[in-house]
C-alpha positions in Angstrom: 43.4 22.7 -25.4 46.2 24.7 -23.1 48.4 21.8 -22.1 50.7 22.8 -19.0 54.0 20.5 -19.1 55.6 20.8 -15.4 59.0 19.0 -15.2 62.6 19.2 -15.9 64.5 21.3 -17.8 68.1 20.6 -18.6 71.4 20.8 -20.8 72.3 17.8 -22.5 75.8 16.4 -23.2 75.8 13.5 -25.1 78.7 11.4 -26.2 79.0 8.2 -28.0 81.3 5.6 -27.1 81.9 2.9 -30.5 82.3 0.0 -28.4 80.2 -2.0 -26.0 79.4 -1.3 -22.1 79.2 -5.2 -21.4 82.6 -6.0 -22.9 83.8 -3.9 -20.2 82.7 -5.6 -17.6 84.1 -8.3 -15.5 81.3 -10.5 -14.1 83.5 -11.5 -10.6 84.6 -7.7 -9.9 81.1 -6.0 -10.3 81.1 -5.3 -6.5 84.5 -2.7 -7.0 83.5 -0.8 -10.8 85.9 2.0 -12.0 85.6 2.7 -15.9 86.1 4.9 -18.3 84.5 5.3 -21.7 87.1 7.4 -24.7 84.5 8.4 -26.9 84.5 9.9 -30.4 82.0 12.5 -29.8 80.3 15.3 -27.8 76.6 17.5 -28.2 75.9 19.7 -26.0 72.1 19.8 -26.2 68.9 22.1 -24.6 66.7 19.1 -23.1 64.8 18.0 -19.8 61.7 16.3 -20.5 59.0 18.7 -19.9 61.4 21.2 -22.1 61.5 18.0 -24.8 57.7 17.6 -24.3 57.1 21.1 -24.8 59.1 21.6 -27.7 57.1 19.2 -29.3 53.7 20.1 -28.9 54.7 23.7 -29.7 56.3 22.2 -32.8 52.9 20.0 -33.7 51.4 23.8 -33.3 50.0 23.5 -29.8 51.6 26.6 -27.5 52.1 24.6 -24.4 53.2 26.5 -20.9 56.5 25.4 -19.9 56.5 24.8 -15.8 59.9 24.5 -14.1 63.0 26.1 -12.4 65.9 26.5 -14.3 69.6 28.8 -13.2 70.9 31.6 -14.6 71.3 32.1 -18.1 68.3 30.9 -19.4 67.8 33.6 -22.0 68.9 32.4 -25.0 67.4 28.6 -24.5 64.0 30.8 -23.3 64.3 32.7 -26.8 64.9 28.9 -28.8 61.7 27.4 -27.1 59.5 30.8 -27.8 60.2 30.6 -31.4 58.9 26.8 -31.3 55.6 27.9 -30.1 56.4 27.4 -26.5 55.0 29.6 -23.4 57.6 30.3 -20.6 56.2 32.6 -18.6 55.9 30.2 -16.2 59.7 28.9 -15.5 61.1 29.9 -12.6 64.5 31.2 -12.4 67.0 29.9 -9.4 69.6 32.9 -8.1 71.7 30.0 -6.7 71.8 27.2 -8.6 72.9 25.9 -12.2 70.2 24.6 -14.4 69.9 20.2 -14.0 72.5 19.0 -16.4 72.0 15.3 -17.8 75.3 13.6 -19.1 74.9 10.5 -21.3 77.3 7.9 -22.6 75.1 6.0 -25.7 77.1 2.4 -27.3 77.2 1.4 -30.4 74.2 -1.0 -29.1 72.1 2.0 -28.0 73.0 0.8 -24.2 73.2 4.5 -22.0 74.5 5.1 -19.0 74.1 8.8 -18.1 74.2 10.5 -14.7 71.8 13.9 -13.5 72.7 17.0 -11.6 68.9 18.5 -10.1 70.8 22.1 -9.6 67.8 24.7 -10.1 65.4 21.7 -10.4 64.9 21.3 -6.7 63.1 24.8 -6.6 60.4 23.5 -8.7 58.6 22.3 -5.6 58.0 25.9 -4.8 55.6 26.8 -7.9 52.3 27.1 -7.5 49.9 25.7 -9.8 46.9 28.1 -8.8 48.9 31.0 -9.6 50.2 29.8 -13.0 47.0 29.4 -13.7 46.1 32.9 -12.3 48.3 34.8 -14.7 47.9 32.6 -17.8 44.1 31.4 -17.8 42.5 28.4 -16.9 43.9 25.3 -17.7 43.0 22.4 -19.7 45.6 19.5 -18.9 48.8 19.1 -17.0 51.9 16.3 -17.6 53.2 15.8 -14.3 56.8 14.4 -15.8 60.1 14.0 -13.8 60.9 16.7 -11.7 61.7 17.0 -8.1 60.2 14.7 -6.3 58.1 17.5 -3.8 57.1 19.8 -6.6 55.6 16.1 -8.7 53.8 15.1 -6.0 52.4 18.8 -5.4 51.8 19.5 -8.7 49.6 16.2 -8.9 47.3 17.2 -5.9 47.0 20.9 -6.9 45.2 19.2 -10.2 43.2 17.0 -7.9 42.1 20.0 -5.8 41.6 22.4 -8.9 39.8 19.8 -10.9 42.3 19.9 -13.7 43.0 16.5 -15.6 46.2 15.5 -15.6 49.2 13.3 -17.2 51.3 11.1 -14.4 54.7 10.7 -16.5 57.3 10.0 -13.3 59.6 8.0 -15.7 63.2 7.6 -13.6 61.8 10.0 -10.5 59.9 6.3 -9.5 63.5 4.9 -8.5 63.8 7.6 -5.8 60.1 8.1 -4.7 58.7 6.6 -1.9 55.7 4.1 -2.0 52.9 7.0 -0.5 54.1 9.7 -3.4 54.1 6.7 -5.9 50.6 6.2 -4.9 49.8 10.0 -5.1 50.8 10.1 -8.8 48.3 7.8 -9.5 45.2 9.6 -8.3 43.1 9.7 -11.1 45.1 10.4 -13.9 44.0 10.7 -17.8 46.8 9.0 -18.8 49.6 7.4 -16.9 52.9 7.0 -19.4 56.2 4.8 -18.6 58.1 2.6 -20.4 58.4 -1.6 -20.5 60.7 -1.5 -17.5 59.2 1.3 -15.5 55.9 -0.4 -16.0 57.1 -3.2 -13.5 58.7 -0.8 -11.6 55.9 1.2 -10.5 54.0 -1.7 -9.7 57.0 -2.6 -7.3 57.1 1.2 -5.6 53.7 1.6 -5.6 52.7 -2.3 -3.8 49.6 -2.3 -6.7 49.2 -4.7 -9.3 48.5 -4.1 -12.9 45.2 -4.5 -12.6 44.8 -2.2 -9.2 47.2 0.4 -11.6 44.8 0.6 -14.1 41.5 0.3 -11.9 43.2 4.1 -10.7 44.1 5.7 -14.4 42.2 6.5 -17.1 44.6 5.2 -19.8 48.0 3.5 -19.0 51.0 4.0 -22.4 53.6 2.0 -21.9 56.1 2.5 -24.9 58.6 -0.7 -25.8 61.4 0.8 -28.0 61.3 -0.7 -31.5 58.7 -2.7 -30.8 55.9 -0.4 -30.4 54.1 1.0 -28.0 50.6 -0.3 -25.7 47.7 1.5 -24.6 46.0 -0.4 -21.9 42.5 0.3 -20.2 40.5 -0.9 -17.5 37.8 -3.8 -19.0 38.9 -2.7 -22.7 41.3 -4.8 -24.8 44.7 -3.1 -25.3 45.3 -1.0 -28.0 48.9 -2.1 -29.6 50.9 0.2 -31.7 54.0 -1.2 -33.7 56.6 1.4 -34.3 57.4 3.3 -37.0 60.8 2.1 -38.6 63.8 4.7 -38.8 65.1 5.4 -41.7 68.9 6.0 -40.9 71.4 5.9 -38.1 69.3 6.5 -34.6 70.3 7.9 -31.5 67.7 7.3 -28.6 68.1 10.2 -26.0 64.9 12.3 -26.3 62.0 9.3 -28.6 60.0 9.0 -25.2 59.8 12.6 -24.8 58.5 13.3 -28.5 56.3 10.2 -28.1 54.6 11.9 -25.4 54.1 14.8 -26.8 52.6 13.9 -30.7 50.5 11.4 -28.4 49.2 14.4 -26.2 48.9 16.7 -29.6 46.5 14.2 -30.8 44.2 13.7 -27.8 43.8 17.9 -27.6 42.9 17.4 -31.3 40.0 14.9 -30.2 41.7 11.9 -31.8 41.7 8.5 -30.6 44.3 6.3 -28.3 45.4 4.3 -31.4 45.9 7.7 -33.4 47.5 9.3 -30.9 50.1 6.1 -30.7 50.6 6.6 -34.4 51.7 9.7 -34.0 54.0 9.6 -30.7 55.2 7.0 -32.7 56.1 9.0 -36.1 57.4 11.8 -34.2 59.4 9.6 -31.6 61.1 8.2 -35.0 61.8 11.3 -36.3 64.1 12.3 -32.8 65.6 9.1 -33.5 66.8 9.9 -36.3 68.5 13.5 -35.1 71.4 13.9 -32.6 69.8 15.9 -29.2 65.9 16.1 -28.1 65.3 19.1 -30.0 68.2 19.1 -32.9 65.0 18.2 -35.3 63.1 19.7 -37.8 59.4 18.9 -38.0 57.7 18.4 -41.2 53.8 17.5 -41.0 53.5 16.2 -44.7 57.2 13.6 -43.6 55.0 12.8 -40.7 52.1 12.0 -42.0 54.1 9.8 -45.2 56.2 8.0 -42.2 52.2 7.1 -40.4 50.4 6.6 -44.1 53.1 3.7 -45.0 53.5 2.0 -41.2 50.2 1.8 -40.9 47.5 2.3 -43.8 46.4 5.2 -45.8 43.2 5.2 -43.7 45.6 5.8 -40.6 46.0 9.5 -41.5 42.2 10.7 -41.0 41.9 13.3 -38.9 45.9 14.4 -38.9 46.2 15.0 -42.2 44.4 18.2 -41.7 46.5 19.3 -38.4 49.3 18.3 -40.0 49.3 19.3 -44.0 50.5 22.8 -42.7 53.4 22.2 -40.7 56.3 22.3 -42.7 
């Protein structure tokens, strides 16, 4: 299956703070807020999401096309995301701006609060789907994730009017979108992802219910953190995934990203929803466990031990054969 991933592409920095966000806070002055976090430490990481969602289907052995606008000095992240198996002939390289930068504060209770600079990311609105498609060959899927607002809503009805299926993954773009491109991101898509919180936010941007959501998707994923993940279909009962327990200290920038993409490895391998949540799950762990979205190493037979003993040995049929390999 060629998987296109359109969406952001970023540079991380990533600091942790040891205390805690809310002790900081003073309930009657929350109208006038001026803090400042000393933390211990500092990565500076590649990420964006469709960069993190690429990385990990082109570390699951997919060669997904990378689709986004990025500044100068791209070369040497181009070069990192080639060797993991990722196409990016299609990124589109800015003359005037910086590439989106994402700077996140994590607590010691895994609370964030992180800020993003768009930069080069605004010029995403002016790539054309029918001509990626022209110079790379037809196309099997595309994950509409955050991105600049224009170029997610255009990317969505360039599928629509090409016939290509497509993933609606708008994540925190919903905050800033208005209710009629809300709506357009849910024309038809295979899957729609979001998390626990973004699930009730869409339904608030978009004026539809859950059940009006899911009368307009073919699948809906909505991931809950340590407590699993859903998969939720029209006149079917849901399809609940617990997670799979980390086995050290875990830092949470970048686990929806890699659960999206071992999710969208297994559907192009013709596996099921519940596999495919078994695995998003697995690999989401496994980012958890690493500082940075792409800091970590995959290894198919850790993988599929982390999968056999969450959830049954049965649980590996049909990835132990994908997977066995990947070391």
């Amino acid at each position: 299956m060629r998987i296109a991933v359109t969406g952001s592409i970023a540079e991380d920095h990533l600091m942790v703070y040891p205390g805690r966000f809310t002790e900081q806070f003073i309930a009657e002055s929350l109208d006038k807020v001026s803090l400042s976090f000393l933390v211990d430490e500092l990565e500076i990481r590649a990420g964006g999401v469709a960069a993190n969602i690429a990385f990990g289907l082109g570390s699951l052995g997919l060669r997904p096309l990378l689709v986004g606008a990025v500044g100068p000095g791209f070369e040497e992240y181009r070069a990192r995301l080639e060797r993991h198996g990722v196409d990016t002939g299609p990124v589109r390289v800015s003359e005037t701006r910086h590439t989106a930068r994402f700077v996140c504060t994590t607590d010691r209770d895994h609370n964030q609060i992180g800020s993003f600079y768009a930069g080069a990311m605004s010029e995403a609105r002016l790539i054309d789907l029918r001509t990626v498609q022209e110079r790379t060959g037809a196309l099997d899927l595309v994950v509409v994730s955050p991105n600049d607002p224009e170029a997610m809503v255009r990317h969505t009805r360039e599928c629509t009017e090409l016939g290509i299926p497509f993933v609606a993954d708008p994540s925190q773009q919903l905050a800033r979108m208005a209710r009629d491109d809300v709506r357009a991101l849910l024309a038809g898509p295979e899957f729609l992802f979001t998390n626990e919180y973004e699930s009730v936010l869409i339904q608030e941007r978009s004026g539809w219910t859950e059940q009006q959501i899911l009368g307009r998707v073919g699948g809906w994923v909505i991931t809950r953190g340590a407590e699993g993940a859903v998969v939720q279909r029209a006149g079917h009962r849901p399809v609940v995934v617990k997670s799979v327990p980390p086995s050290g200290a875990t830092e949470p920038t970048g686990a929806g990203d890699a659960f999206r993409a071992g999710f969208l490895a297994a559907v192009a391998w013709g596996l099921g929803q519940e596999s495919a949540a078994r695995l998003g799950s697995a690999l989401a762990t496994t980012v958890l466990e690493s500082t940075g979205t792409q800091q970590y190493t995959l290894s198919g037979p850790d993988l599929l031990g982390r999968i056999r003993d969450t959830y049954g040995v049965s649980a590996v049929d049909g990835l132990a054969a994908r997977l066995a390999a990947r070391r």
